[in-house]
C-alpha positions in Angstrom: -28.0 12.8 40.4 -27.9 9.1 40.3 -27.1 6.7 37.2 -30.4 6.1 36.4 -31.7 9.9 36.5 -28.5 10.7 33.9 -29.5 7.8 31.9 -33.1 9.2 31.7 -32.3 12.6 31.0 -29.9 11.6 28.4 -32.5 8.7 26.9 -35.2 12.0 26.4 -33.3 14.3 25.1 -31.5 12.3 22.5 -35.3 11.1 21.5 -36.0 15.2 21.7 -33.1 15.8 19.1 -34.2 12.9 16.7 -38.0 13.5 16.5 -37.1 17.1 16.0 -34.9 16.1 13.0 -38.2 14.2 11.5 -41.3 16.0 12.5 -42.5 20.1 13.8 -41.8 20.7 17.5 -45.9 20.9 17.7 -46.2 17.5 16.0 -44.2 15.4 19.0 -46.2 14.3 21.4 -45.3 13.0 25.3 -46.4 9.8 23.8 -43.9 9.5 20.6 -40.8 11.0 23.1 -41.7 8.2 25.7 -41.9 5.3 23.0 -38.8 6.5 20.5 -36.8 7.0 24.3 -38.2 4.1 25.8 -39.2 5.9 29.4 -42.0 5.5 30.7 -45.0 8.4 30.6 -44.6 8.2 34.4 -41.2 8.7 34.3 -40.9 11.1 31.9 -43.6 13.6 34.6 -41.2 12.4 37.5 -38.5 14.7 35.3 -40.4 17.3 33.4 -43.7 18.5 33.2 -44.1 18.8 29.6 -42.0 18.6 26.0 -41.3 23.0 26.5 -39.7 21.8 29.9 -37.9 18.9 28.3 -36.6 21.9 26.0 -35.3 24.0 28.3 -33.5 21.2 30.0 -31.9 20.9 26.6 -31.0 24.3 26.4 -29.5 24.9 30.0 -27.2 21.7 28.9 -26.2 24.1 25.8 -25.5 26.7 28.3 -23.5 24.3 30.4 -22.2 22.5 27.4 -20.7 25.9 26.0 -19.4 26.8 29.5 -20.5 30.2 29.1 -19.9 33.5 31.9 -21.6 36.0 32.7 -19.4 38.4 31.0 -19.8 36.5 27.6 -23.6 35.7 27.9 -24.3 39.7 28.2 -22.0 40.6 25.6 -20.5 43.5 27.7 -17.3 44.5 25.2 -16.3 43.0 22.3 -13.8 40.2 23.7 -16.7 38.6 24.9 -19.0 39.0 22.0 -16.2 37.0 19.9 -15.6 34.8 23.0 -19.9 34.3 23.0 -19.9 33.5 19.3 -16.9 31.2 19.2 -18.2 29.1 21.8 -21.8 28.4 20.1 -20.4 27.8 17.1 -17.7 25.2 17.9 -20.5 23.7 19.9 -23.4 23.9 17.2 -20.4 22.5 14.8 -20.1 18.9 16.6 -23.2 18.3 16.0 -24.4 20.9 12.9 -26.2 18.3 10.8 -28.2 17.4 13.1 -28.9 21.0 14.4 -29.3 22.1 10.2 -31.8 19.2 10.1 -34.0 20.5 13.6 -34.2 24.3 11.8 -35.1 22.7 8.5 -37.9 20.7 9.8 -39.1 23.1 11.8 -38.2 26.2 9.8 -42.2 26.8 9.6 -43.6 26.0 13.0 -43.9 27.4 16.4 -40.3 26.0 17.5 -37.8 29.2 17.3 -40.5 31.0 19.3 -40.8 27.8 21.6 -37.1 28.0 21.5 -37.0 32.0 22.1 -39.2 31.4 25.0 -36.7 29.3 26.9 -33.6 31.0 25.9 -35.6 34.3 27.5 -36.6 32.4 30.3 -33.1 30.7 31.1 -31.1 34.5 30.3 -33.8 36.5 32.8 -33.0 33.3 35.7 -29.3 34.0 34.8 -29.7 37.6 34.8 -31.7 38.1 38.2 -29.0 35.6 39.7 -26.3 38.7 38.3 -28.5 41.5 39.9 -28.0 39.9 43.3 -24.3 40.3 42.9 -24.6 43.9 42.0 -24.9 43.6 38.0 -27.7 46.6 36.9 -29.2 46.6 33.0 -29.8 50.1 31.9 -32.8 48.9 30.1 -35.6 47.1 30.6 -35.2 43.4 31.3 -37.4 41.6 29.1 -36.8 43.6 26.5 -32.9 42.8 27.2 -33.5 38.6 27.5 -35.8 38.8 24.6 -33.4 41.3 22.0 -30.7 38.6 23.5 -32.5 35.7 23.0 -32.9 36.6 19.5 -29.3 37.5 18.5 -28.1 34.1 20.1 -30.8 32.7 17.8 -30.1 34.8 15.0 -26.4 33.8 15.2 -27.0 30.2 15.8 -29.1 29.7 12.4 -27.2 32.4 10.1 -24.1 29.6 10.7 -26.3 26.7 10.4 -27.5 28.4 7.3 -24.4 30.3 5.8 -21.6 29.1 7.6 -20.4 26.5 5.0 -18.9 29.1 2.9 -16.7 30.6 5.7 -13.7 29.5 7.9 -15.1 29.5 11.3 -12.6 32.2 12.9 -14.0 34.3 10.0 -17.7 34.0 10.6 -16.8 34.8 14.4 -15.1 38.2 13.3 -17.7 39.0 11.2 -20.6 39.0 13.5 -18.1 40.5 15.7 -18.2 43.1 13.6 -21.8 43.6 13.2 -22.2 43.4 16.9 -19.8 46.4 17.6 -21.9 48.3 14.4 -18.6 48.0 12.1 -20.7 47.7 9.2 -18.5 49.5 6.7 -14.9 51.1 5.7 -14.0 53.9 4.4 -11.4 52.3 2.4 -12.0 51.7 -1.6 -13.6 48.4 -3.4 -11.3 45.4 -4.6 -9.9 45.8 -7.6 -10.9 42.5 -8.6 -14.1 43.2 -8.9 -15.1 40.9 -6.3 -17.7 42.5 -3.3 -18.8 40.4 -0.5 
């Protein structure tokens, strides 16, 4: 990619990230991304065909962003999973106001399922990629991208919305924990008093 095609992707999706801070993913328009970005509506079609394809470019830069393998993307033993989490969340943490702001304002609109869409769309691409070099689901594909999908989600917003009150190397063990279905311990309550 050139200078100028880097400059343009980087112009649109920092304008994505700011409207989505102010307004409902359904609210921003091809015509407020081209003005707050200052790139041309032509321009903008010359890159993506729509805001959703804007969003997925934004997501595959997570992707990239949180340098993430196959092993750790598909969760496939518990290393990863913690691998998985800690990635997202040291990424989501350089920039968590802003992503705490995007679920806020669009906490009520079609965005998470916008967003769910991608992420299944990006994870199946990823996936089919991993067939062709002999990795097999035992289940049913879209029902494996979309149950993923949702967990990445899921994880994503329960620190953005929770996280606060928890060293981050704790939060990661935790939902490790959930993940491999170690809910509970056989061991007795704190004395204290205190339950989590």
């Amino acid at each position: 990619m050139n200078i100028s095609a880097l400059r343009t992707y980087a112009l649109l999706q920092s304008a994505l990230f700011q409207l989505l801070t102010e307004m409902p993913f359904e609210k921003i328009t091809l015509t407020r991304l081209c003005a707050r970005s200052m790139v041309p509506r032509s321009t903008f079609y010359r890159y993506f065909e729509d805001k959703y394809d804007l969003l997925r470019y934004c997501l595959r830069r997570f992707f990239e962003e949180s340098r993430l393998d196959e092993d750790v993307i598909y969760l496939k033993n518990q290393e990863s999973t913690q691998a998985f989490i800690a990635k997202v969340i040291a990424v989501i943490s350089r920039n968590k106001e802003i992503y705490r702001k995007i679920c806020q304002t669009n906490k009520n609109g079609i965005f998470m399922d916008a967003l769910r869409s991608c992420l299944v769309q990006i994870l199946t691409e990823k996936l089919e990629a991993s067939e062709t070099e002999g990795l097999r689901l035992n289940i049913s594909r879209p029902i494996f991208t979309y149950l993923l999908a949702d967990l990445f989600l899921s994880v994503g917003t329960c620190y953005l919305e929770y996280g606060d009150g928890y060293a981050v190397d704790a939060f990661v063990a935790d939902v490790s924990r959930f993940a491999s279905r170690a809910f509970f311990t056989d061991s007795p309550a704190p004395q204290n008093g205190m339950q989590d």
